[in-house]
C-alpha positions in Angstrom: 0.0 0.0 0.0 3.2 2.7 0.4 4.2 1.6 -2.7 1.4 2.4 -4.4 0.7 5.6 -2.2 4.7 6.4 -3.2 3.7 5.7 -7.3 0.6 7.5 -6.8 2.5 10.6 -5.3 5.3 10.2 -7.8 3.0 10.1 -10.8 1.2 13.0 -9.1 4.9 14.6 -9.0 5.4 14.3 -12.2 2.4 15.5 -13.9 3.0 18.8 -11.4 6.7 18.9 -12.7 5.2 18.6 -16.6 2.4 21.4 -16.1 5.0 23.6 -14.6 7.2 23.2 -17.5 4.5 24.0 -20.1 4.1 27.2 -18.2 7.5 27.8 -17.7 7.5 27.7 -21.5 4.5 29.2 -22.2 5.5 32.6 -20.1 9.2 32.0 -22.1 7.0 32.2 -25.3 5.1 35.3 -24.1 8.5 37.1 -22.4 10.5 36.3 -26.3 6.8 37.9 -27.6 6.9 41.2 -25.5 10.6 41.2 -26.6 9.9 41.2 -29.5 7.4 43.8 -29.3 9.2 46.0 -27.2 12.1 45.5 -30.0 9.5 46.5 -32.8 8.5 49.9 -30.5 11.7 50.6 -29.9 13.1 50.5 -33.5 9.5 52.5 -34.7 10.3 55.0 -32.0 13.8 55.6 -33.6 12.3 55.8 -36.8 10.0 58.6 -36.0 13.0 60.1 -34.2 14.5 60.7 -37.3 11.9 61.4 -38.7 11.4 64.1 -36.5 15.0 65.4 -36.6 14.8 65.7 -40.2 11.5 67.7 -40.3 13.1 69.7 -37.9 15.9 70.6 -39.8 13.6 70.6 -43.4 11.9 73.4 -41.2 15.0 75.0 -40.4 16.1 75.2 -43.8 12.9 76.6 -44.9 12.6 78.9 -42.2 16.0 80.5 -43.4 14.9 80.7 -47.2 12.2 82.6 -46.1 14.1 85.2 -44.5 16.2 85.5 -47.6 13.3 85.8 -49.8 12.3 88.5 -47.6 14.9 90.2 -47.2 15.2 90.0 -51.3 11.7 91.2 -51.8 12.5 94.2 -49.4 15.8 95.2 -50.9 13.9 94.8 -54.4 10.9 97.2 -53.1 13.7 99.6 -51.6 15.1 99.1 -55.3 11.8 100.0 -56.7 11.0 103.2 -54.5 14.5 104.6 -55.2 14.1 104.2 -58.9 10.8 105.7 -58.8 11.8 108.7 -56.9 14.9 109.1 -59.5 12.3 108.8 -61.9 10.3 111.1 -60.3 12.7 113.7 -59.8 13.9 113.5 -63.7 10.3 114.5 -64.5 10.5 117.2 -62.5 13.7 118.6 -63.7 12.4 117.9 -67.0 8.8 119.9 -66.2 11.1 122.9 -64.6 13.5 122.8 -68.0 10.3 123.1 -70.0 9.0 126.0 -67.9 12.1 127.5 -68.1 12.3 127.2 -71.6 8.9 128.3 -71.8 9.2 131.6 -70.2 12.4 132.3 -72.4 10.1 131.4 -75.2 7.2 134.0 -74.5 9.9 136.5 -73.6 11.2 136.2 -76.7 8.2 136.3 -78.4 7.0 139.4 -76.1 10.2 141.1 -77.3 9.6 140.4 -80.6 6.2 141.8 -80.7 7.2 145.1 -79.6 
């Protein structure tokens, strides 16, 4: 009868020791799983880093073309006004030669018709 409590307690044993290894390889399955996972994350989260740093610096880059382009279209409307004013001013003196001329001119004539 202690044998067959011993066999029956052995056998009970073993079938413990057989479950636990299933679930010692089960949770080894899951822990390579999460791993894996976490390896996945890890590499999308470097990705996006990246990513990221190269907006950043597309941004950057943009950021300082637009400040030249600026500062072009302001040197070009400085440009603009100053060539308008020298414009300006050559119509005047033009306007004020005219005059000029044209007061000579009826002068001339007043003189003549006395």
């Amino acid at each position: 009868r202690a044998e067959r409590e011993w066999r029956a307690l052995c056998d009970k044993t073993q079938h413990h020791v057989s479950d636990l290894r299933r679930q010692c390889k089960a949770s080894n399955a899951g822990e390579a799983e999460a791993a894996a996972r976490a390896a996945d994350l890890h590499a999308r989260v470097g990705m996006l880093e990246r990513s990221l740093t190269r907006a950043q610096a597309e941004k950057e880059l943009a950021e300082v073309h637009l400040r030249m382009a600026e500062e072009a279209l302001t040197d070009e409307m400085a440009e603009s006004r100053e060539r308008e004013r020298r414009r300006l001013e050559e119509v005047q003196d033009t306007e004020e030669a005219w005059q000029d001329e044209k007061s000579v001119l009826q002068l001339e004539v007043e003189r003549l018709r006395q």
